[in-house]
DSSP file (Angstrom, degrees, kcal/mol; ACC not computed):
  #  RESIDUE AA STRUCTURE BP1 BP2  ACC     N-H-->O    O-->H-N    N-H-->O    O-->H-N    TCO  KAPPA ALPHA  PHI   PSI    X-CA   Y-CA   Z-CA
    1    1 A X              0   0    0      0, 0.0     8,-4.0     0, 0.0     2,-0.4   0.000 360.0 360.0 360.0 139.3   -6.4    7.7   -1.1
    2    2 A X  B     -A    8   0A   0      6,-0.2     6,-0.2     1,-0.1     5,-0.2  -0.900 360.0-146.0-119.1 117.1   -7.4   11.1    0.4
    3    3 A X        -     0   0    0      4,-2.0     3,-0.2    -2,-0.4    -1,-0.1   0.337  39.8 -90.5 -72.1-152.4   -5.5   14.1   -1.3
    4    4 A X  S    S+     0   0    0      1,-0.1    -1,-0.1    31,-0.1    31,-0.1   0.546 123.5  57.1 -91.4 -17.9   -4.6   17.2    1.2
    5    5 A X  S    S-     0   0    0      2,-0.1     2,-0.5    29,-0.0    -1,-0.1   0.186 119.9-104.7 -78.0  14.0   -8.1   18.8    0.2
    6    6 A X  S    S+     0   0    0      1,-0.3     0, 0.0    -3,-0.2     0, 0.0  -0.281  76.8 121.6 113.5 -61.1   -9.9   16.4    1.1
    7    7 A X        -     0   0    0     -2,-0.5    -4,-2.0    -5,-0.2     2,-0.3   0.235  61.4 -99.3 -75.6-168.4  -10.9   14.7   -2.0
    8    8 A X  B     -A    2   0A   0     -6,-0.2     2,-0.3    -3,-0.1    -6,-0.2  -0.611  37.2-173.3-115.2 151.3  -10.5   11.3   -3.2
    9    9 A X        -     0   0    0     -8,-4.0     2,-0.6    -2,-0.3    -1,-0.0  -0.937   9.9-156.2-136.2 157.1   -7.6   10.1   -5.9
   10   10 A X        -     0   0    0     -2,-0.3     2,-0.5     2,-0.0    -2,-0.0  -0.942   3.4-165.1-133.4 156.4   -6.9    7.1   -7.8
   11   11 A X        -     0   0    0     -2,-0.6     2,-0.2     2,-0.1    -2,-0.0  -0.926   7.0-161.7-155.1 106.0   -3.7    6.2   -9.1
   12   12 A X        +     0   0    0     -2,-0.5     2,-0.3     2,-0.0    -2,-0.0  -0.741  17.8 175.7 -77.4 135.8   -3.7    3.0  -12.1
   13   13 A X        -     0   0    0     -2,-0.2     2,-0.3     8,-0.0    -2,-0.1  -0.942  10.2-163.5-131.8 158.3   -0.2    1.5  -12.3
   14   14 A X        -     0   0    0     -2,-0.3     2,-0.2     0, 0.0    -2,-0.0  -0.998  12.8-167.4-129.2 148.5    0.5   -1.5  -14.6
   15   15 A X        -     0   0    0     -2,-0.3     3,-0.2     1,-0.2     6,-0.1  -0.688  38.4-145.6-143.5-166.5    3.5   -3.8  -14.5
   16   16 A X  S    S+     0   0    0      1,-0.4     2,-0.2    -2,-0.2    -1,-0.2   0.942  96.2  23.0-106.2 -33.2    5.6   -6.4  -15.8
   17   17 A X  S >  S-     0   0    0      1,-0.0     3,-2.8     0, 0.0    -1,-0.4  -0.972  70.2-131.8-144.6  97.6    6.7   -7.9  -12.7
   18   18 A X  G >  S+     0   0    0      1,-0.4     3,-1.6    -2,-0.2    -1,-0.0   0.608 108.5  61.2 -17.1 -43.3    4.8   -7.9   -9.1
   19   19 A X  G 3  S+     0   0    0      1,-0.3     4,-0.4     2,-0.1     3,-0.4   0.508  89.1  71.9 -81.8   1.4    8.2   -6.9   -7.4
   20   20 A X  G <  S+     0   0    0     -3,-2.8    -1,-0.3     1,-0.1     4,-0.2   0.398  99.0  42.6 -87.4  -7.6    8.1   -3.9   -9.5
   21   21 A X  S <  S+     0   0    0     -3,-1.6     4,-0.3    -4,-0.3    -2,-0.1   0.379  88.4  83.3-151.7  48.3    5.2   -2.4   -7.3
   22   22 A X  S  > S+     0   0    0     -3,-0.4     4,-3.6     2,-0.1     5,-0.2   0.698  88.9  54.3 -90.4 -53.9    6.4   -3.1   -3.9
   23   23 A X  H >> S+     0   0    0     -4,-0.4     4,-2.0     2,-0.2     3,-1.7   0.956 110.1  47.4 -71.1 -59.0    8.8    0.2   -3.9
   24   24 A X  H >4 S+     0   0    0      1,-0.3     3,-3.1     2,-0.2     4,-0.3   0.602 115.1  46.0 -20.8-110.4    5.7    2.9   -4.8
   25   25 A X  H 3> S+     0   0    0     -4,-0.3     4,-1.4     1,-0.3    -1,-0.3   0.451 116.3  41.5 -17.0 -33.5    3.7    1.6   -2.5
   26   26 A X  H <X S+     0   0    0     -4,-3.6     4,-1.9    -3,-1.7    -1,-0.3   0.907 113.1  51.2 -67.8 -44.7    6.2    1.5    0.1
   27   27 A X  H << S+     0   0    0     -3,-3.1     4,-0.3    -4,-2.0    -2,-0.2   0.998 119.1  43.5 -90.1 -63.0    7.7    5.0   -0.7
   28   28 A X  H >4 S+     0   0    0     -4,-0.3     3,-1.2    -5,-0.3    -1,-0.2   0.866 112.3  47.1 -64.1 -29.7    3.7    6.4   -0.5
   29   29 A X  H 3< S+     0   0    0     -4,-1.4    -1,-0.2    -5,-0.3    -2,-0.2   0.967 109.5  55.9 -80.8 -29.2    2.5    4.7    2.5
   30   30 A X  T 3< S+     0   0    0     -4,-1.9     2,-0.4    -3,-0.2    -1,-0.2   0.247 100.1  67.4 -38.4  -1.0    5.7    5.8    4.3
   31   31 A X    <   +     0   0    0     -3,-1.2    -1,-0.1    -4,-0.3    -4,-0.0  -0.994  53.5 166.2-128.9 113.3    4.9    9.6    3.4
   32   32 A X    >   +     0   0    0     -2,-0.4     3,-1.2     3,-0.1     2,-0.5   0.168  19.7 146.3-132.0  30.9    2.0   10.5    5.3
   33   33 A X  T 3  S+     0   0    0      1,-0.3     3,-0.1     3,-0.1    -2,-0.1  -0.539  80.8   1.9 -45.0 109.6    2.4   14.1    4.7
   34   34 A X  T 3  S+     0   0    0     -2,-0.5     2,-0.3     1,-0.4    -1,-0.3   0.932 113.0 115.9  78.6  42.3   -0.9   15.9    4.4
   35   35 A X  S <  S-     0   0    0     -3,-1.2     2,-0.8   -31,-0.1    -1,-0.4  -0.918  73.9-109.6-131.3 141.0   -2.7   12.2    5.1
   36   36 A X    >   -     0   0    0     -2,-0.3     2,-1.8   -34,-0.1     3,-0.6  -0.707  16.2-145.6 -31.3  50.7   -4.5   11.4    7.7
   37   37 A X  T 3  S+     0   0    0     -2,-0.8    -1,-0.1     1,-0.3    -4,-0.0   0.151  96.8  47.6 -78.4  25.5   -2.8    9.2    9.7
   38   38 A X  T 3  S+     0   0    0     -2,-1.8    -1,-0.3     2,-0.1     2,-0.3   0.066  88.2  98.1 -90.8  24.2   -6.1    7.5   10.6
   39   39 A X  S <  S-     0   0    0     -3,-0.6     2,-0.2   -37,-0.1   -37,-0.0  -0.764  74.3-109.1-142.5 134.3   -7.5    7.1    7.4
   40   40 A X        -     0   0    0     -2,-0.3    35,-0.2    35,-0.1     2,-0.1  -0.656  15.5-146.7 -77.4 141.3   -7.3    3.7    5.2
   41   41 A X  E     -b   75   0B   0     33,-1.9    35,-1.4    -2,-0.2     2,-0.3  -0.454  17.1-153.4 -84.9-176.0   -5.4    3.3    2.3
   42   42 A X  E     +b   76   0B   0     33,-0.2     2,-0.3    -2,-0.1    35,-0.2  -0.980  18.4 167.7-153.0 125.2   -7.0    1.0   -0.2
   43   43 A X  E     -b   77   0B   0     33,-2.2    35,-1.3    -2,-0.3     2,-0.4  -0.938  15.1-158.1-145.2 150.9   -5.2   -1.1   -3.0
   44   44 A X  E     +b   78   0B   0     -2,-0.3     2,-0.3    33,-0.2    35,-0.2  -0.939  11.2 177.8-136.0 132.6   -6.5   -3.6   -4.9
   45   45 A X  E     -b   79   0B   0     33,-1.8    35,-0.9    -2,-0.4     6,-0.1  -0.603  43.7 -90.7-110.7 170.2   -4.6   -6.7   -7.0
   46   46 A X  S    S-     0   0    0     -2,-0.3    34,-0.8    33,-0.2     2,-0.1   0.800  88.9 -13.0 -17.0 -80.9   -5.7   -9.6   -9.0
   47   47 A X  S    S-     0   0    0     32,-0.2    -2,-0.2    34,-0.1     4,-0.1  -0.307  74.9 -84.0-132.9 171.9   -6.2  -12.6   -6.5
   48   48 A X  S >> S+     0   0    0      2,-0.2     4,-5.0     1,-0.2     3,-0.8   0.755 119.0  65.8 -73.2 -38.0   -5.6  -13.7   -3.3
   49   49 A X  H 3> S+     0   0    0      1,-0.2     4,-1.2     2,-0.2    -1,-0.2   0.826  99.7  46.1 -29.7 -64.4   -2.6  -14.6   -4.1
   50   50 A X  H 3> S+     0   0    0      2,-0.2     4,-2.2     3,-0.1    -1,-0.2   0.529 113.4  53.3 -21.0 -43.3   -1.2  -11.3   -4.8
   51   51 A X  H <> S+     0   0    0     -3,-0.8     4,-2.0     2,-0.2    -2,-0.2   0.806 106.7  47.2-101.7 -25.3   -2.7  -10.0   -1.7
   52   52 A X  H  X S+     0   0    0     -4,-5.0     4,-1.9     2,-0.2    -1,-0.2   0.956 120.4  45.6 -69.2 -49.0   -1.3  -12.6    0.6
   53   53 A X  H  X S+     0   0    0     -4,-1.2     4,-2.1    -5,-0.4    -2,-0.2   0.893 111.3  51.0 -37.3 -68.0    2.2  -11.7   -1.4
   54   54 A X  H  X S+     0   0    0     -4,-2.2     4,-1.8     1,-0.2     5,-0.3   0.927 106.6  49.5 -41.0 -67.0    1.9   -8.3   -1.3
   55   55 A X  H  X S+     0   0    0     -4,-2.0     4,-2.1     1,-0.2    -1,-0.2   0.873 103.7  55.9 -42.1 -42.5    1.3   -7.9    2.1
   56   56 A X  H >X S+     0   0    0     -4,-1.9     4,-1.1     1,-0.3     3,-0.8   0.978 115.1  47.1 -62.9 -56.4    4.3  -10.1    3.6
   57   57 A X  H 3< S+     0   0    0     -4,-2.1    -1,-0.3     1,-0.3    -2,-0.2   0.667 109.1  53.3 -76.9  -4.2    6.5   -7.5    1.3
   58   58 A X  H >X S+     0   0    0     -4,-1.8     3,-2.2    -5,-0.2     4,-0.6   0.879 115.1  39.1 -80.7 -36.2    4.6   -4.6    2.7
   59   59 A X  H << S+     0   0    0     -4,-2.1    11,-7.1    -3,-0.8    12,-0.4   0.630 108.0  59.4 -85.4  -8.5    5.4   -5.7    6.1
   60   60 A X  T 3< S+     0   0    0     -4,-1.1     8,-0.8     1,-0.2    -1,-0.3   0.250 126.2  19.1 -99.5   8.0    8.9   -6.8    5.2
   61   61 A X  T <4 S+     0   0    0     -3,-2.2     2,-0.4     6,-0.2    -2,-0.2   0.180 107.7  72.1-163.1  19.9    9.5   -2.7    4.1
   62   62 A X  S  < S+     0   0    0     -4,-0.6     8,-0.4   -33,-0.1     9,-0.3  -0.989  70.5  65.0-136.1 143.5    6.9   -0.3    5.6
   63   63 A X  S >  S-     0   0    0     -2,-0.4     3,-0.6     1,-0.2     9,-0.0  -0.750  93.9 -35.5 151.6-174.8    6.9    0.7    9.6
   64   64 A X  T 3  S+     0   0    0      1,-0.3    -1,-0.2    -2,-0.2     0, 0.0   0.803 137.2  29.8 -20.4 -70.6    8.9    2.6   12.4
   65   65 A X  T 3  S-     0   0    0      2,-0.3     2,-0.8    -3,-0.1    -1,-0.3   0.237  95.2-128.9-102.8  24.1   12.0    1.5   11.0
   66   66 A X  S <  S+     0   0    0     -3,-0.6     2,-0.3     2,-0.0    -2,-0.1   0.135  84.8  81.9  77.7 -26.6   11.5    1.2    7.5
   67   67 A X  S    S-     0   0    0     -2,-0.8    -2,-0.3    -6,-0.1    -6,-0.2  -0.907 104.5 -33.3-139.2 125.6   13.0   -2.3    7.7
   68   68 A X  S    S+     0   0    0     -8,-0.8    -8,-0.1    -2,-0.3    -9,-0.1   0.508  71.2 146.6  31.6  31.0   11.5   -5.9    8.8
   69   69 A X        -     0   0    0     -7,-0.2    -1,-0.2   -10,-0.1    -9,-0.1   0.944  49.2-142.0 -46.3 -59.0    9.2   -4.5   11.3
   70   70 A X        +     0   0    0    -11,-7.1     2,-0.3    -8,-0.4   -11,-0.1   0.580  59.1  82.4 103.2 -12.5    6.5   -7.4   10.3
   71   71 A X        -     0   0    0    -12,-0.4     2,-0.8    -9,-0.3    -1,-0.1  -0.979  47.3-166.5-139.1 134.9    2.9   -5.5   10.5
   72   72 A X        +     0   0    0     -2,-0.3     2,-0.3    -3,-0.1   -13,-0.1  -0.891  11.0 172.9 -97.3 126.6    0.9   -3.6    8.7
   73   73 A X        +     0   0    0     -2,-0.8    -2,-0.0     1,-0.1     3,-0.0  -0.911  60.7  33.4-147.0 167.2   -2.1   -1.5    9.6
   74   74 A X  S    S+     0   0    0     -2,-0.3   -33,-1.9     1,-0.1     2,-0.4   0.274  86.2 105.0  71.2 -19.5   -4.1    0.7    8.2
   75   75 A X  E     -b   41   0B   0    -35,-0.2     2,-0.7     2,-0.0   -33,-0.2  -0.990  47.9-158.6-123.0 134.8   -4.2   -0.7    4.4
   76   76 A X  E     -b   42   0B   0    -35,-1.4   -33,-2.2    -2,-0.4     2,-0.6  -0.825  12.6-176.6 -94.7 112.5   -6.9   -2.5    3.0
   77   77 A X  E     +b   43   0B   0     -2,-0.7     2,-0.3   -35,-0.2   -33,-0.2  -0.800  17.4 162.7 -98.9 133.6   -5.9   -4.8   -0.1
   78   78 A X  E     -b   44   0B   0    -35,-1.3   -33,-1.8    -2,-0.6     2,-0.2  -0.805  20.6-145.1-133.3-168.2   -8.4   -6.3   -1.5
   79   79 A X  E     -b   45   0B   0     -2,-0.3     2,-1.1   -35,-0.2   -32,-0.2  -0.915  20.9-109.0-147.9 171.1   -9.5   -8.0   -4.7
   80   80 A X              0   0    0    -35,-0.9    -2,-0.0   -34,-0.8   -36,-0.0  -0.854 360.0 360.0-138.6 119.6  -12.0   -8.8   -7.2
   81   81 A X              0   0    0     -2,-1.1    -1,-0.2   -34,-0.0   -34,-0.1  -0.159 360.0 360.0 143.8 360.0  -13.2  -12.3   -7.2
């Protein structure tokens, strides 16, 4: 993630419950004040599992209308394994 100077940030969250870090991630990729809006975000989970999960709830809460829009672009999740 690319601050408004330019430089790079990272932001660790840990949690109890997976549906617990659907609304961040929605509320920041929905503010793209001072972002680039060509520029990837990057987040990374567990598994694939996770990522396939994650996404469907990104797509079911991020877009045009905020609401069941159905795509995502622009973030890469990945994982390590």
């Amino acid at each position: 993630m690319a601050g408004v100077n330019g430089t790079a940030g990272l932001s660790v969250s840990f949690v109890t419950s997976l549906a617990d870090v659907v609304p961040p991630v929605v509320s920041y990729l929905n503010d793209r004040d001072g972002r680039d809006l060509f520029e990837t975000d990057h987040i990374v989970v567990p598994n694939a599992g996770v990522r396939a999960w994650l996404l469907q709830q990104l797509a079911f809460n991020v877009g045009a209308s905020r609401s069941n829009d159905g795509i995502v672009a622009g973030v890469n999740v990945g994982y390590l394994g």
